[in-house]
N, CA, C and O atoms as a GROMACS GRO file, in nm:
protein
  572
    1UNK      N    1  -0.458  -2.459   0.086
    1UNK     CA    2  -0.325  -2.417   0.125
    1UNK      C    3  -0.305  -2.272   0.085
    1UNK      O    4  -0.339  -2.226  -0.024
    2UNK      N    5  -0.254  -2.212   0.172
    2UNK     CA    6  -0.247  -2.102   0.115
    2UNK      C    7  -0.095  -2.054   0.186
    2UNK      O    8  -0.050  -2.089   0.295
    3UNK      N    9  -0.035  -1.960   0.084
    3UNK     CA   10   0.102  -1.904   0.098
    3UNK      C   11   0.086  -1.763   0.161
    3UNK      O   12  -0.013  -1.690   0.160
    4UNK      N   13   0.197  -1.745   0.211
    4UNK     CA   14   0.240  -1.600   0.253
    4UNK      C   15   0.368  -1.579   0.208
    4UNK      O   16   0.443  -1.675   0.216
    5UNK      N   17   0.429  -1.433   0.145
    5UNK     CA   18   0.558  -1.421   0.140
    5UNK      C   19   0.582  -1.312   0.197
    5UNK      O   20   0.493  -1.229   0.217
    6UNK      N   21   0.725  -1.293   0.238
    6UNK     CA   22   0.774  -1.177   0.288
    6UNK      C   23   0.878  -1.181   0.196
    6UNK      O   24   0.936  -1.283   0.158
    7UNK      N   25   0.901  -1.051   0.155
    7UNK     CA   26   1.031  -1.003   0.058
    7UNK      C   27   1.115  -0.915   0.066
    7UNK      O   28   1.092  -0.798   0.094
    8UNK      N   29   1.252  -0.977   0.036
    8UNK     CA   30   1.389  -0.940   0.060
    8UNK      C   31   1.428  -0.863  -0.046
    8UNK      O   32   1.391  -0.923  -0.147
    9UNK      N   33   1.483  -0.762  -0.076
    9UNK     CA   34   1.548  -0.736  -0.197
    9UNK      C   35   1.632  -0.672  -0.170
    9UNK      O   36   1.652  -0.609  -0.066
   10UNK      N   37   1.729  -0.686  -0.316
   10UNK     CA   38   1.845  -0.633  -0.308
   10UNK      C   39   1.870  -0.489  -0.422
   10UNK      O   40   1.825  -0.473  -0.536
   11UNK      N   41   1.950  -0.405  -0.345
   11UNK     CA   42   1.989  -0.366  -0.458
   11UNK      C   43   2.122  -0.282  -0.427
   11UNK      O   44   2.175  -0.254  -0.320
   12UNK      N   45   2.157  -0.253  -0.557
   12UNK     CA   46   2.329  -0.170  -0.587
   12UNK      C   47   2.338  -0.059  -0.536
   12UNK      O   48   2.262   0.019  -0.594
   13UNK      N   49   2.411   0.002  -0.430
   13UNK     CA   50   2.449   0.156  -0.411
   13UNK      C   51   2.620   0.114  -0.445
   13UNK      O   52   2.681   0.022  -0.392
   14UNK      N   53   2.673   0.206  -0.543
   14UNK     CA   54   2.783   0.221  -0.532
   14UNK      C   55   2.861   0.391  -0.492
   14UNK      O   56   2.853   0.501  -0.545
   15UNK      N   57   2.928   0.341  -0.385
   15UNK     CA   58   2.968   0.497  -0.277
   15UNK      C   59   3.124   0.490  -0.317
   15UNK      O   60   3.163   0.383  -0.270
   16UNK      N   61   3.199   0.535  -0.362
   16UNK     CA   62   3.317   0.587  -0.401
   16UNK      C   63   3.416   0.595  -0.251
   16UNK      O   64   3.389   0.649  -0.144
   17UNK      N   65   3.523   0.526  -0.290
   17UNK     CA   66   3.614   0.537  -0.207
   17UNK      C   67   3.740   0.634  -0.188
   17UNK      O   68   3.782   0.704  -0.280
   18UNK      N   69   3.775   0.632  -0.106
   18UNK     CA   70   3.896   0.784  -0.093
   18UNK      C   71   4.023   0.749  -0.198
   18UNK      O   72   4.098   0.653  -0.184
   19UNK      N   73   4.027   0.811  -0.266
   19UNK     CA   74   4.167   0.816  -0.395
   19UNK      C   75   4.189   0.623  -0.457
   19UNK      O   76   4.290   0.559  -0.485
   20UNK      N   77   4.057   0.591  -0.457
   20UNK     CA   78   4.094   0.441  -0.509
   20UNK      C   79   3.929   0.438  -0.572
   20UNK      O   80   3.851   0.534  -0.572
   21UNK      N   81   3.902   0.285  -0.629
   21UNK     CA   82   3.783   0.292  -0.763
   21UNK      C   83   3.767   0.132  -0.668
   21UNK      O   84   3.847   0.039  -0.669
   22UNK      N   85   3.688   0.139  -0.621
   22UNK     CA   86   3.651  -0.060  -0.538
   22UNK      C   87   3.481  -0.063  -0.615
   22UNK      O   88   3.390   0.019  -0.625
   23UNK      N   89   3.504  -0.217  -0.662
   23UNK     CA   90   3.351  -0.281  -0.705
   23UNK      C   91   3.317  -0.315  -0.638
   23UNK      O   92   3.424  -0.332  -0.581
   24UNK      N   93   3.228  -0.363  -0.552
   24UNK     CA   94   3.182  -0.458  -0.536
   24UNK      C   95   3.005  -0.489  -0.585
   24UNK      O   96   2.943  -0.388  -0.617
   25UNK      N   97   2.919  -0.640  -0.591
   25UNK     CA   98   2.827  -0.660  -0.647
   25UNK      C   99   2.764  -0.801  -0.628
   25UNK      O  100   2.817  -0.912  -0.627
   26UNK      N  101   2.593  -0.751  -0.608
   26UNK     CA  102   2.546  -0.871  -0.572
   26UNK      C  103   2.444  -0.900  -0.679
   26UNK      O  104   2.339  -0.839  -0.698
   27UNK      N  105   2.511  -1.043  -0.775
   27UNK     CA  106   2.436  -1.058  -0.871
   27UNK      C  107   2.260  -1.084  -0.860
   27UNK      O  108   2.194  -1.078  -0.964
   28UNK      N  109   2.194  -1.111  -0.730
   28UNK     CA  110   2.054  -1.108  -0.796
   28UNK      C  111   2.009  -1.036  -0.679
   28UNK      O  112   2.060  -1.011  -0.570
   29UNK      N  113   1.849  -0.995  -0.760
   29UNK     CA  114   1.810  -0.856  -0.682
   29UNK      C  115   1.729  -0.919  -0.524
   29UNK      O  116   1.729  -0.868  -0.412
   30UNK      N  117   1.673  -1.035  -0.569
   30UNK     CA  118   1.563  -1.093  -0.478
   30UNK      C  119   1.597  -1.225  -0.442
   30UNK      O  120   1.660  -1.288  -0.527
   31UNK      N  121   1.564  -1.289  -0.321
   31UNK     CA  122   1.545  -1.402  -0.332
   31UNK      C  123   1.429  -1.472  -0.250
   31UNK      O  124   1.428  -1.431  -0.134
   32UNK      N  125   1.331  -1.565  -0.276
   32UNK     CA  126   1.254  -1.615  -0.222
   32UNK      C  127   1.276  -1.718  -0.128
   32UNK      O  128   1.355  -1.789  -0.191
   33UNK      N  129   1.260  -1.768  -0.028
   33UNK     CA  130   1.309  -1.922   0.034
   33UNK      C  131   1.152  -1.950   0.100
   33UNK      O  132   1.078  -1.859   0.136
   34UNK      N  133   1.121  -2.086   0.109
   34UNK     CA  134   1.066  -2.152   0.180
   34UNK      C  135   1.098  -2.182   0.364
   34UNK      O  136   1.200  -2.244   0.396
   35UNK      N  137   1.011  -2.138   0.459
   35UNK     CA  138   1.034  -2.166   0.570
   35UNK      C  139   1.106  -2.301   0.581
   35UNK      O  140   1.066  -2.405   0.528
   36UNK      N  141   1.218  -2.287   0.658
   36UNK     CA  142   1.304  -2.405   0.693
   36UNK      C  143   1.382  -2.451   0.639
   36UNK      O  144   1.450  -2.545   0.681
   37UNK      N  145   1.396  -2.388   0.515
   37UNK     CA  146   1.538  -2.379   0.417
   37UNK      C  147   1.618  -2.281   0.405
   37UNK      O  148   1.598  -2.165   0.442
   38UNK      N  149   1.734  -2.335   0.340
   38UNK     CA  150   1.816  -2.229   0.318
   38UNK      C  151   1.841  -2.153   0.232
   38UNK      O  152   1.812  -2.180   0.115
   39UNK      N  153   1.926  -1.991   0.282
   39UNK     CA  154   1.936  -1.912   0.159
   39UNK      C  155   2.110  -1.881   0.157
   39UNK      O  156   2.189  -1.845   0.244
   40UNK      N  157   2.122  -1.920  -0.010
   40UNK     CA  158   2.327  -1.842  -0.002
   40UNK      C  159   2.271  -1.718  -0.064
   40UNK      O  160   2.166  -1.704  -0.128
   41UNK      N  161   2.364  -1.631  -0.032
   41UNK     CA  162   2.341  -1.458  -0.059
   41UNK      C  163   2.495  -1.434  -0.114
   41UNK      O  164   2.594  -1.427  -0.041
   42UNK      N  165   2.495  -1.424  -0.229
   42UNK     CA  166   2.633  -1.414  -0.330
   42UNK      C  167   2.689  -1.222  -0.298
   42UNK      O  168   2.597  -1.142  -0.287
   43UNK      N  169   2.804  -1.178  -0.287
   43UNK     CA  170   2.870  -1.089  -0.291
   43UNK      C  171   2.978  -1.083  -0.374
   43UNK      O  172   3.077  -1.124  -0.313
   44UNK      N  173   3.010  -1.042  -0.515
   44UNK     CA  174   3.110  -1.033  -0.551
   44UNK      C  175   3.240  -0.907  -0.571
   44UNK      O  176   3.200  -0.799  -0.614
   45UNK      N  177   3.352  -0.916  -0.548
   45UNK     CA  178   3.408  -0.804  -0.522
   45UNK      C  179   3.534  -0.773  -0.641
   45UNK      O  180   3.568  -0.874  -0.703
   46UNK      N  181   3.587  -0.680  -0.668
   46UNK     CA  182   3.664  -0.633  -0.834
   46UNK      C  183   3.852  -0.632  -0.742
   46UNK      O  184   3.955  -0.658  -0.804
   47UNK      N  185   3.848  -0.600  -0.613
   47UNK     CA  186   3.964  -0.607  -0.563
   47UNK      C  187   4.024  -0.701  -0.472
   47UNK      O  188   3.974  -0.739  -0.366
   48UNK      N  189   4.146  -0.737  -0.528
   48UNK     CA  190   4.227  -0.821  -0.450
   48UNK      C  191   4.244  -0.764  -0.326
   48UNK      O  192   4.241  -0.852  -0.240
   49UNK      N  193   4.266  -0.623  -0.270
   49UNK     CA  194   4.294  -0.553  -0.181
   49UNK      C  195   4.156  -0.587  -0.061
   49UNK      O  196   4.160  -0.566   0.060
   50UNK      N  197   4.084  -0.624  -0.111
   50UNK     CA  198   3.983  -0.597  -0.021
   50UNK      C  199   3.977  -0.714   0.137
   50UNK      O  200   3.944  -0.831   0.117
   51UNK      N  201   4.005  -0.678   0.254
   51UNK     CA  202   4.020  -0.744   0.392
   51UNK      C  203   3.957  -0.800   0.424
   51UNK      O  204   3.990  -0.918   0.439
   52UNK      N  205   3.802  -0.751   0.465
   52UNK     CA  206   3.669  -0.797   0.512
   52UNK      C  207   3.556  -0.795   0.445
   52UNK      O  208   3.494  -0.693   0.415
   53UNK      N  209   3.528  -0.900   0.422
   53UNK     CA  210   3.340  -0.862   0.351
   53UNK      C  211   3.258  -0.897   0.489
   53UNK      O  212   3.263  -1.003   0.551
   54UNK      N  213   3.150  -0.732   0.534
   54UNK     CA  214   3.078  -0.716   0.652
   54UNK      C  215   2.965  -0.765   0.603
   54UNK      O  216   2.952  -0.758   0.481
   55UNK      N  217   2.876  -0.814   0.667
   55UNK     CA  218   2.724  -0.885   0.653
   55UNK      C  219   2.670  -0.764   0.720
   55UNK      O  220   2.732  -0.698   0.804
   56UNK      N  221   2.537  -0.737   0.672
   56UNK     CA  222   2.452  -0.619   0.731
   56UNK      C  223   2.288  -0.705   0.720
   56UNK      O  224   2.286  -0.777   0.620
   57UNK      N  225   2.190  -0.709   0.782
   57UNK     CA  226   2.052  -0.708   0.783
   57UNK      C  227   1.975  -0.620   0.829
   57UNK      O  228   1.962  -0.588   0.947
   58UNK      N  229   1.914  -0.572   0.727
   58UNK     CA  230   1.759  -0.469   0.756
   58UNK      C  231   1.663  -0.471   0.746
   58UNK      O  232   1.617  -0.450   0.633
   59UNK      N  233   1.589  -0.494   0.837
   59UNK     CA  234   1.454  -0.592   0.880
   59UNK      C  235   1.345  -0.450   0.852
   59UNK      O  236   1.372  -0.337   0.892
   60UNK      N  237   1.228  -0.483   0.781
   60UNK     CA  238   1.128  -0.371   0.790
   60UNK      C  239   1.191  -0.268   0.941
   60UNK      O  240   1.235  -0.305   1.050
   61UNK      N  241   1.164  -0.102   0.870
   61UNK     CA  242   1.116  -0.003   1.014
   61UNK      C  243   1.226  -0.029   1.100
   61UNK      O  244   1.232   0.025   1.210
   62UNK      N  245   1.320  -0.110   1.056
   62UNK     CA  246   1.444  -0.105   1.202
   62UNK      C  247   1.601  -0.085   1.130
   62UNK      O  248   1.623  -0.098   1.010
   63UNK      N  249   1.687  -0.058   1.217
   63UNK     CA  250   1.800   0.022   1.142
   63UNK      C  251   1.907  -0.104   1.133
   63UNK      O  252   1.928  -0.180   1.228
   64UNK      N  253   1.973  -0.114   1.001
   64UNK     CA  254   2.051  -0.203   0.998
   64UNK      C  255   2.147  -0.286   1.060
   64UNK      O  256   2.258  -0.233   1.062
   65UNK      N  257   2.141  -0.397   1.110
   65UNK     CA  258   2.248  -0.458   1.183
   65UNK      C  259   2.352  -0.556   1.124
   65UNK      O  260   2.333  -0.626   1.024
   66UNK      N  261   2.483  -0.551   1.210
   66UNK     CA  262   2.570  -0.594   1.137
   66UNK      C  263   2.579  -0.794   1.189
   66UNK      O  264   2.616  -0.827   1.302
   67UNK      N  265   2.548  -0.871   1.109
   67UNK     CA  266   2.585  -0.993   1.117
   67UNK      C  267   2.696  -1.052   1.165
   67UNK      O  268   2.696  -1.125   1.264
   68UNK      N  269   2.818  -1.019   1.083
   68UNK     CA  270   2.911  -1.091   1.085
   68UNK      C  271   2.977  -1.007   1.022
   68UNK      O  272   2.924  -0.912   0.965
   69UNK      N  273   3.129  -1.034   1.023
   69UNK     CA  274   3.243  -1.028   0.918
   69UNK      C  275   3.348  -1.155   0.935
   69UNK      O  276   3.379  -1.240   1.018
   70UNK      N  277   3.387  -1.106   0.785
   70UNK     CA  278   3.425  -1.242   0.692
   70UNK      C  279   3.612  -1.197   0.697
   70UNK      O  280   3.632  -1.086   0.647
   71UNK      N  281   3.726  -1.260   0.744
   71UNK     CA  282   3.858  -1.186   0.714
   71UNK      C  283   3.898  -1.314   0.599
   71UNK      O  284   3.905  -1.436   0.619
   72UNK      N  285   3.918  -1.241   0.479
   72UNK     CA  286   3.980  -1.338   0.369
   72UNK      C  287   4.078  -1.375   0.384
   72UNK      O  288   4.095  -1.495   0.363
   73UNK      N  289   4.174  -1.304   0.420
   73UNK     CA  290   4.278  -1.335   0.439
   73UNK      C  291   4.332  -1.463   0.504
   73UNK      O  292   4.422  -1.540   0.467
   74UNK      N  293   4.242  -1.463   0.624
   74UNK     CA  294   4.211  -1.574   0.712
   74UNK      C  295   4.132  -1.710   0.748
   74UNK      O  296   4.154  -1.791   0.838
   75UNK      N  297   4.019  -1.709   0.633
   75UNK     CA  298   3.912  -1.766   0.648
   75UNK      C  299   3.795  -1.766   0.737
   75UNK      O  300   3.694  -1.837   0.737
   76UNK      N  301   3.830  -1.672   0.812
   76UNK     CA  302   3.763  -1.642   0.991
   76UNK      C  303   3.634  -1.594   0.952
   76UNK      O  304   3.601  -1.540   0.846
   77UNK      N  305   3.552  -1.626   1.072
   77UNK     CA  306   3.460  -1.553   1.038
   77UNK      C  307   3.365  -1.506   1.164
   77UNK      O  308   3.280  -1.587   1.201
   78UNK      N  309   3.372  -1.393   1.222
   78UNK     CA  310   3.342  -1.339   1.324
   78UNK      C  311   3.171  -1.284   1.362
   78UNK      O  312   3.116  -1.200   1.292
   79UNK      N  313   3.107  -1.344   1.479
   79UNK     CA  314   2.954  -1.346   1.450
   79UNK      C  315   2.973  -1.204   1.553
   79UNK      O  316   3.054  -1.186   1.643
   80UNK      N  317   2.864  -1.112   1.502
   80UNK     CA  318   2.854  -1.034   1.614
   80UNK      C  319   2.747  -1.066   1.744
   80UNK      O  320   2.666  -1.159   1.739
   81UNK      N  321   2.761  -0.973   1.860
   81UNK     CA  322   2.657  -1.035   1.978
   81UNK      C  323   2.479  -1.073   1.924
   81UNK      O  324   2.417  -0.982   1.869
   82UNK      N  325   2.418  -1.191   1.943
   82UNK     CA  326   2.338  -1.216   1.922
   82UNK      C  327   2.272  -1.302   1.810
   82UNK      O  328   2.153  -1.328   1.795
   83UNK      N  329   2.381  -1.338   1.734
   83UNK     CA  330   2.398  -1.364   1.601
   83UNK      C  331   2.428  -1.501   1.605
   83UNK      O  332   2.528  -1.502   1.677
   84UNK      N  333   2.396  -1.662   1.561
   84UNK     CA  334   2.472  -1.770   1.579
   84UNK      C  335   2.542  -1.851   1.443
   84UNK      O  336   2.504  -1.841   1.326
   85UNK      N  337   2.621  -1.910   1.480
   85UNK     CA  338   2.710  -1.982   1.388
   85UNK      C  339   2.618  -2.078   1.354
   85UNK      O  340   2.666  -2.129   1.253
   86UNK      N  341   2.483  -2.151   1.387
   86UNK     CA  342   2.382  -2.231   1.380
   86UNK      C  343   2.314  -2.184   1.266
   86UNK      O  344   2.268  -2.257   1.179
   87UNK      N  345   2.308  -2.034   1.266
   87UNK     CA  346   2.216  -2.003   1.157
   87UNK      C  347   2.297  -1.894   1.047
   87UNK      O  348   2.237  -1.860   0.945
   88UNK      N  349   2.403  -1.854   1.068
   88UNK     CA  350   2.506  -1.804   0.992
   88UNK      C  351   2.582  -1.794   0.927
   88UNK      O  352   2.639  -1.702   0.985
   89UNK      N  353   2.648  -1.816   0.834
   89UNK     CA  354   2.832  -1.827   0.843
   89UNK      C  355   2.839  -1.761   0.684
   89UNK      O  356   2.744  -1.734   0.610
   90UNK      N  357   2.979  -1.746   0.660
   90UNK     CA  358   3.054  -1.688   0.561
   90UNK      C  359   3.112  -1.807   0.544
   90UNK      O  360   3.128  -1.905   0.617
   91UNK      N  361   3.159  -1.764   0.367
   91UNK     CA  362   3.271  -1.814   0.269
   91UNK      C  363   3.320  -1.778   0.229
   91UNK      O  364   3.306  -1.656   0.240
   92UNK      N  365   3.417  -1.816   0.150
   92UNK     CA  366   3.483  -1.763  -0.012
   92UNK      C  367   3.481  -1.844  -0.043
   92UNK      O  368   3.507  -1.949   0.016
   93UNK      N  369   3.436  -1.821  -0.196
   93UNK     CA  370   3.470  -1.924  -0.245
   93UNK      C  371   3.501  -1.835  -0.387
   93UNK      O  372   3.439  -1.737  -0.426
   94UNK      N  373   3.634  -1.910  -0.458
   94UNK     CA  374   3.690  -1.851  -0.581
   94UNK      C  375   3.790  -1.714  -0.491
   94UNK      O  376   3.808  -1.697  -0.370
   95UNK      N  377   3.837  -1.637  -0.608
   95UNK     CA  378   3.906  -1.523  -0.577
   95UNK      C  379   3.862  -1.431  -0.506
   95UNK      O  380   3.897  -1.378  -0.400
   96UNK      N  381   3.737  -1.410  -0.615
   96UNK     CA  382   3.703  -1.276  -0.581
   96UNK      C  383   3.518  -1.284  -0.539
   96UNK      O  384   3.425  -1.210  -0.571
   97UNK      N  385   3.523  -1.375  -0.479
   97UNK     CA  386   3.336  -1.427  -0.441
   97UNK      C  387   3.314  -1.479  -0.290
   97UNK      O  388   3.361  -1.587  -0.254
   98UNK      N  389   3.252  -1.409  -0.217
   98UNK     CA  390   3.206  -1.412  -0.102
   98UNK      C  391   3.098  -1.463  -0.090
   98UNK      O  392   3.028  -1.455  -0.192
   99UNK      N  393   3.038  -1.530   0.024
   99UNK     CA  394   2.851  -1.576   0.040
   99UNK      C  395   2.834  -1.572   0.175
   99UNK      O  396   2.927  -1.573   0.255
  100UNK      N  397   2.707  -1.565   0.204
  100UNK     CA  398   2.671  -1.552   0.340
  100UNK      C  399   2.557  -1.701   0.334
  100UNK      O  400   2.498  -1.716   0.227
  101UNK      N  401   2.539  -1.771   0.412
  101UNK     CA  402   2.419  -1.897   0.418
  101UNK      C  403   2.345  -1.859   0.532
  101UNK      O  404   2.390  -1.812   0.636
  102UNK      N  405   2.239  -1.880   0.505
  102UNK     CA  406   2.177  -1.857   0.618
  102UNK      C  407   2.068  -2.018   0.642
  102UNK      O  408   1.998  -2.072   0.555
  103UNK      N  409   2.081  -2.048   0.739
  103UNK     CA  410   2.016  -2.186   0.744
  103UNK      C  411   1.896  -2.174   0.839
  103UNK      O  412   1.886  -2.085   0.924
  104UNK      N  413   1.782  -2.294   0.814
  104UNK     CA  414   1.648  -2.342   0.891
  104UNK      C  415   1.571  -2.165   0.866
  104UNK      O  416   1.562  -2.101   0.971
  105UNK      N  417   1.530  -2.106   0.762
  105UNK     CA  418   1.538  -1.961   0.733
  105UNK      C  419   1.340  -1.943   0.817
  105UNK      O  420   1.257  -2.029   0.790
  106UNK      N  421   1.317  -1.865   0.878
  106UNK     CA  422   1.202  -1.830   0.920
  106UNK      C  423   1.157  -1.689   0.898
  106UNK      O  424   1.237  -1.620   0.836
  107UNK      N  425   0.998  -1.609   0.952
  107UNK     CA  426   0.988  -1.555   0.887
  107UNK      C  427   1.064  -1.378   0.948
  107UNK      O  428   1.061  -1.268   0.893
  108UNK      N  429   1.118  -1.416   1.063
  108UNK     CA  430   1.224  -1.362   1.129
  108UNK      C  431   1.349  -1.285   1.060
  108UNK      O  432   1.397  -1.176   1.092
  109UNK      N  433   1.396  -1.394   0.933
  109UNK     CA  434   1.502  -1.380   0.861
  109UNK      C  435   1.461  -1.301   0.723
  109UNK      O  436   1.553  -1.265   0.649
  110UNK      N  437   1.359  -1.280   0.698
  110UNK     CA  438   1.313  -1.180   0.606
  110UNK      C  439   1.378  -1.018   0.615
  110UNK      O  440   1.389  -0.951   0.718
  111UNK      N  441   1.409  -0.987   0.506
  111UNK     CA  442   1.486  -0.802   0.508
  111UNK      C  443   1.567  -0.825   0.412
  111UNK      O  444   1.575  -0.917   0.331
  112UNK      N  445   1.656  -0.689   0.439
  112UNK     CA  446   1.751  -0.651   0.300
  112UNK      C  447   1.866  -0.687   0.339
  112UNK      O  448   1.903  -0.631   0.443
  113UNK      N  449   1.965  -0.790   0.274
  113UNK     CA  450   2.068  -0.824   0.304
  113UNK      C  451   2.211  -0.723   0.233
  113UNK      O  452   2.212  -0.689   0.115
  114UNK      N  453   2.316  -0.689   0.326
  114UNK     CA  454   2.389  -0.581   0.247
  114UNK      C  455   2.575  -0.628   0.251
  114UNK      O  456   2.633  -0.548   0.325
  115UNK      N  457   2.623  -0.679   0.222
  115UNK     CA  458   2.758  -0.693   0.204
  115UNK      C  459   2.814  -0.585   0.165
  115UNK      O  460   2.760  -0.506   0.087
  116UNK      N  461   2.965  -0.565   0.230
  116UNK     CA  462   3.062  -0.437   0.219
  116UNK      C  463   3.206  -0.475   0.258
  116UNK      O  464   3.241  -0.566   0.334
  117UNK      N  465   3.271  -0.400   0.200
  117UNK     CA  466   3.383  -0.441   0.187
  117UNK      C  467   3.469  -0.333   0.283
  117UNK      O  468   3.416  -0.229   0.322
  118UNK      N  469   3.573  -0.359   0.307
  118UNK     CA  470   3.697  -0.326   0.393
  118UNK      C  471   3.837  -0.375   0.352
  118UNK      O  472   3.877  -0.490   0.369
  119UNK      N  473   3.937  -0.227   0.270
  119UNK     CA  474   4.067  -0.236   0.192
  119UNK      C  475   4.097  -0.160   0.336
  119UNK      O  476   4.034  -0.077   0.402
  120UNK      N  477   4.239  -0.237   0.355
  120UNK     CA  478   4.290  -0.250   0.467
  120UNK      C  479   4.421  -0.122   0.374
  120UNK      O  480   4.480  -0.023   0.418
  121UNK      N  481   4.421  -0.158   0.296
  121UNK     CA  482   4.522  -0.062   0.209
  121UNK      C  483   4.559   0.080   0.190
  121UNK      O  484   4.661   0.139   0.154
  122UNK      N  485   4.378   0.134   0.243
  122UNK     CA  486   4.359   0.262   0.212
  122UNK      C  487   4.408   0.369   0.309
  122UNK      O  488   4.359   0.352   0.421
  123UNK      N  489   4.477   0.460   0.300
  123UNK     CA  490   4.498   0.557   0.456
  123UNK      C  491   4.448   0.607   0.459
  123UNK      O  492   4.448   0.651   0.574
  124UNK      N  493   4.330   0.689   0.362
  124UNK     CA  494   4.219   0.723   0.473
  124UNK      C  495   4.091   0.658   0.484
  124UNK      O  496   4.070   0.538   0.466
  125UNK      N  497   4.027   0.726   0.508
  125UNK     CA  498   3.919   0.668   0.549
  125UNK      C  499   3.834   0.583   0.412
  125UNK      O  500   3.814   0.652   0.312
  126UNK      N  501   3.798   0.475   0.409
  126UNK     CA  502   3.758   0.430   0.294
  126UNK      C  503   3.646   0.443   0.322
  126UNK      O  504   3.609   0.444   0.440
  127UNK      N  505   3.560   0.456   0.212
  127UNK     CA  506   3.404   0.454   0.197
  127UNK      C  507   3.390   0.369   0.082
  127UNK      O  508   3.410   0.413  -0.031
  128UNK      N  509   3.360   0.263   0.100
  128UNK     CA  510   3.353   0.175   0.000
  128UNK      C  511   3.186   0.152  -0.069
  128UNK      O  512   3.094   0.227  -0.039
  129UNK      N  513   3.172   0.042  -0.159
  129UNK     CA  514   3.040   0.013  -0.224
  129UNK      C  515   2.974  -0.088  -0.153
  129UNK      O  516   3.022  -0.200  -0.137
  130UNK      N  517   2.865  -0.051  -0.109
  130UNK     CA  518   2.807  -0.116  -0.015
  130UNK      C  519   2.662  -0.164  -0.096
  130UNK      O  520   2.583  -0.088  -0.152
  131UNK      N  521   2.653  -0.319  -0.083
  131UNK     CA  522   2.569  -0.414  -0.230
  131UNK      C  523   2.432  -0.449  -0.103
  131UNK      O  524   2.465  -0.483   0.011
  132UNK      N  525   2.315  -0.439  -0.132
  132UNK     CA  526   2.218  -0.499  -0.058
  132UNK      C  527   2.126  -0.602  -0.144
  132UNK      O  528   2.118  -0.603  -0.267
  133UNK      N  529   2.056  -0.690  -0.055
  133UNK     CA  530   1.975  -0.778  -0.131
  133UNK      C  531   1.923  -0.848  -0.070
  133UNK      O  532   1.981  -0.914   0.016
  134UNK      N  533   1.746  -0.862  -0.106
  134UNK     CA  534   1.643  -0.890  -0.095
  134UNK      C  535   1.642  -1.049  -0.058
  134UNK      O  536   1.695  -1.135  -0.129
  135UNK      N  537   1.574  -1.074   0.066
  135UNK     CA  538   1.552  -1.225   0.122
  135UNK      C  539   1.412  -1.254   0.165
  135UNK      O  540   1.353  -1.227   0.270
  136UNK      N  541   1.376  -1.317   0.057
  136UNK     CA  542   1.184  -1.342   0.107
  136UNK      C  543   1.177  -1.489   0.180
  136UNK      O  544   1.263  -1.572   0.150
  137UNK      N  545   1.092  -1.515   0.259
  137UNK     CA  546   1.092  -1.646   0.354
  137UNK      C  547   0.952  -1.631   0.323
  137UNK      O  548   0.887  -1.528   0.343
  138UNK      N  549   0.896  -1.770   0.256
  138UNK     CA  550   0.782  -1.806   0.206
  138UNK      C  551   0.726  -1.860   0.372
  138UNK      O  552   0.814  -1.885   0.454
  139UNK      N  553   0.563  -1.878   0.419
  139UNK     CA  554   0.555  -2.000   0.488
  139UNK      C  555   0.393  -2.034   0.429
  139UNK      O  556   0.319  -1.966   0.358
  140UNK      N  557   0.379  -2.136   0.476
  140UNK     CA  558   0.270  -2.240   0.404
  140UNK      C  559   0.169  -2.262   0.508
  140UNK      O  560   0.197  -2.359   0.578
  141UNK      N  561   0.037  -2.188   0.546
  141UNK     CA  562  -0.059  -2.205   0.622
  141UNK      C  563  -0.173  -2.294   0.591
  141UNK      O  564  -0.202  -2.274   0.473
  142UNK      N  565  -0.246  -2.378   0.639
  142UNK     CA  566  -0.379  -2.415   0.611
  142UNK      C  567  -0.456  -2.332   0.596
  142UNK      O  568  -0.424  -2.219   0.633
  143UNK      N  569  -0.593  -2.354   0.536
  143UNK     CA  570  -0.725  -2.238   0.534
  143UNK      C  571  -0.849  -2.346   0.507
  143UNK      O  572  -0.965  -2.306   0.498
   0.00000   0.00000   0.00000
């Protein structure tokens, strides 16, 4: 038997927002999954103010795309074109804790996962902290 992995990782950029201080943070750097399981991808955020947590994926050599967004306010959760609710979705769960699941995970779903936030509060332009993190999809070949 022999394994293959592909690896996801995450990590912290924090980008400063216009006349306001926003956290946000994704407690682990990496995560491994086994083909055909699932992965939750934790986002945690420091403001009540905050509207939307955006889903981002960045697959080796290709430029980041946006998944989904999450409206707290609402519970909603909006897939962008191409994207399915089959293999997707958002939460909250708690106050201030967001997740993304990603289900039946293949080796497709491998890259850097990035959550970001959106304060609906701010008048100008916000530039908020934008959290990425690592998603490895194991698969299991014969030899």
């Amino acid at each position: 038997v022999q394994w293959s992995a592909y690896s996801i990782h995450l990590l912290s950029v924090p980008i400063p927002a216009a006349q306001t201080a926003l956290t946000m943070n994704q407690p682990m750097v990496s995560i491994t999954k086994q083909a055909g399981k699932s992965a939750r991808i934790h986002c945690e955020f420091a403001q009540k103010s905050i509207t939307y947590i955006h889903w981002y994926r960045q697959q080796p050599g290709k430029a980041p795309q946006r998944l989904l967004y999450y409206n707290l306010g609402t519970s909603k959760q909006t897939l962008d074109s191409g994207f399915s609710s089959d293999k997707f979705s958002a939460y909250r769960k708690k106050d201030l804790n967001c997740f993304l699941e990603i289900e039946t995970l293949g080796t497709s779903d491998a890259g850097t996962y990035y959550c970001a936030g959106w304060d609906s509060t701010v008048t100008q332009l916000p530039l908020l902290p934008v959290q990425k993190k690592s998603l490895s999809v194991v698969t299991r070949s014969r030899t």
